[in-house]
N, C-alpha and C positions, 0 to 999 in steps of 0.2 A: 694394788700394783702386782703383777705376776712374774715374782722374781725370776721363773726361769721360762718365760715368753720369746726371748732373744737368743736362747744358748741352745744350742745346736747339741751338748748334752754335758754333764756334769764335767769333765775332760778339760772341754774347751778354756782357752787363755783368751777370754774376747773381753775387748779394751771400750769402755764408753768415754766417749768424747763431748765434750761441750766447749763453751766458750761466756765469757762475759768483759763487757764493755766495749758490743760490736757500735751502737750510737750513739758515744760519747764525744764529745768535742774535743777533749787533751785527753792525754796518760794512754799507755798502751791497749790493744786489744789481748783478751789474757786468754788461753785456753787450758784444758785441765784434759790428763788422759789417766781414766783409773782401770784397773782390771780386781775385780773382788774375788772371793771365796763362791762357791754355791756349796750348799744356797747362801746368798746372802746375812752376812752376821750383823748387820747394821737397818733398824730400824730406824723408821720414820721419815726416810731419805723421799725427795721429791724436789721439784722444780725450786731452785733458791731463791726464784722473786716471790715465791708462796711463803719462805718461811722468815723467819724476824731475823735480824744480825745477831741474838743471844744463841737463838737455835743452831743457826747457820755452822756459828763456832762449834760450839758442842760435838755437832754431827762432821763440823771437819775432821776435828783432832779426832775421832772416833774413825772414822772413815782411813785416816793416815796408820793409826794403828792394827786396822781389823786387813786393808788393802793386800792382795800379794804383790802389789805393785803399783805406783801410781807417779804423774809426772807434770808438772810445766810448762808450758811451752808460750814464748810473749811473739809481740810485735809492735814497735814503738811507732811513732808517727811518723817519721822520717820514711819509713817504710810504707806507711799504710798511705801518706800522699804521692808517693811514687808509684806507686801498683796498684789501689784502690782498696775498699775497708775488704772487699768479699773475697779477693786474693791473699789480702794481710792476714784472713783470718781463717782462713786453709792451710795458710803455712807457718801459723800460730800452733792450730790443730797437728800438724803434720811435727813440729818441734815436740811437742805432748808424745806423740808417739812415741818421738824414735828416742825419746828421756828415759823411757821404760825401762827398766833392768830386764823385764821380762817380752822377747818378740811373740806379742799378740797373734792368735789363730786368727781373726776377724776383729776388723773396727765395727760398733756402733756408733755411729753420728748424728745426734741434735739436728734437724733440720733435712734439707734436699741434696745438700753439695756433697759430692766425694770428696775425701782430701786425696791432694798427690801424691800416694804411695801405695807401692804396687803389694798389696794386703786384702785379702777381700774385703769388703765392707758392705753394710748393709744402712742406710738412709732414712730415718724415723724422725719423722714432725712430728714435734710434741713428746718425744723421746725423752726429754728430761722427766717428765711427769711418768711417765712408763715403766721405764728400764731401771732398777738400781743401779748400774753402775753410772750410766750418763745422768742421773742425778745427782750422783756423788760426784762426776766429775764436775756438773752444773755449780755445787757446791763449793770444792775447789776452787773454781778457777772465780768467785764471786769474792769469798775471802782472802785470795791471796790478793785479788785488784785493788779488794776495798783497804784492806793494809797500807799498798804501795801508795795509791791515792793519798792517803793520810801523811805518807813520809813525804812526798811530794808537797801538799800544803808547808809543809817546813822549811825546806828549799827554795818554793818560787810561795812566799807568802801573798796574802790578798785576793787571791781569788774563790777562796772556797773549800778547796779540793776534798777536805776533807768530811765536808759534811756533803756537795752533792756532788762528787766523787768523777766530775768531771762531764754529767750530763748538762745537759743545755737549758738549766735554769733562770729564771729569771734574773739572779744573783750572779750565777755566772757569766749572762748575757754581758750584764752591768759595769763586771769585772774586766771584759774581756775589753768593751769600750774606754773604758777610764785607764788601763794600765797597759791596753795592749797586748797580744798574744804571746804567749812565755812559750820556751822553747819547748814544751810537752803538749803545747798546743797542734789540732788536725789542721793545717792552714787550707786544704782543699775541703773541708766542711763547713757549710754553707753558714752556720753561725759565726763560724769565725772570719770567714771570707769574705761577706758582708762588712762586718767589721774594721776589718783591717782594709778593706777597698775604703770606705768609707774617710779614714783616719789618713790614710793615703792621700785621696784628693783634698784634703784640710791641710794638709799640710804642706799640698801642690799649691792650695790658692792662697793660704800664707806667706 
């Protein structure tokens, strides 16, 4: 990885962005915005579905510490069925931002989309694996979800949450049929939509 590929030069306050839990079925869409030191003081940073949830931790709380700055930013489902996940999850990213104690020279962002704010920004697919800091933020924003996930299994028990964190496993399928869609469920995604149409006319022909 070539820590300073993206930085325009040692100076620079550029913020990498990422996001996790864009196709999941419940719990929010989470995004993470960090801005590091250069050169980077944090080894072994890289895309978080490459690395274990031991790792993952590690290199958060390491990432929180070493950071001049880093931020947050959510989007619940209420939102993301009203606007759509790729809207939800731009102004997930764009919350990340402006969290920042520090206003960023440039955003780096994971993937094709700009987020809405007027910042230059630069668009890198595959950016988590690349850039230190949008790994770091990759990493953020994967353990803060998978956290909340977990406090959510507590609250709406039986469905899972905490072990597959809200994606669209078979388990959760299961769950989602037998107990019905809990309020942190995506009701415009197609697993659960299905579902609940389904449970719907069962309950019209009864």
């Amino acid at each position: 990885m070539d820590a300073g590929r993206f930085y325009l030069s040692k100076l620079d306050s550029a913020a990498g962005v990422d996001e996790a839990g864009r196709g999941c079925l419940a719990g929010p869409v989470v995004a993470a915005a960090v801005i590091l030191p250069f050169p980077c003081p944090v080894s072994g940073l890289d895309d978080s579905k490459k690395l274990s949830s031991g790792k993952r931790s590690l290199l958060a709380d390491q990432v929180k510490r070493q950071a001049r700055a880093w931020s947050i930013g959510l989007s619940w489902p209420s939102e993301i069925d009203q606007i759509n996940i790729l809207q939800a999850t731009l102004k997930a990213m764009a919350r990340a931002v402006k969290g920042l104690k520090i206003i960023p020279d440039q955003i780096l962002v994971d993937g094709n989309q700009k987020i809405p704010l007027e910042i230059p920004q630069k668009t890198i697919p595959g950016g988590d694996s690349l850039v230190p800091s949008i790994s770091a933020a990759s990493i953020l924003a994967k353990t803060f979800r998978d956290g909340l996930m977990v406090s959510l299994e507590k609250k709406y028990p039986g469905y899972g949450f905490a072990g597959h964190k809200g994606y669209g496993t078979r388990e959760h399928l299961r769950a989602i049929k037998s107990l019905g869609p809990s309020p942190v469920h995506r009701m415009t995604f197609k697993g659960v939509r299905v579902v609940t149409r389904e449970k719907m006319l069962w309950l019209t022909k009864g």
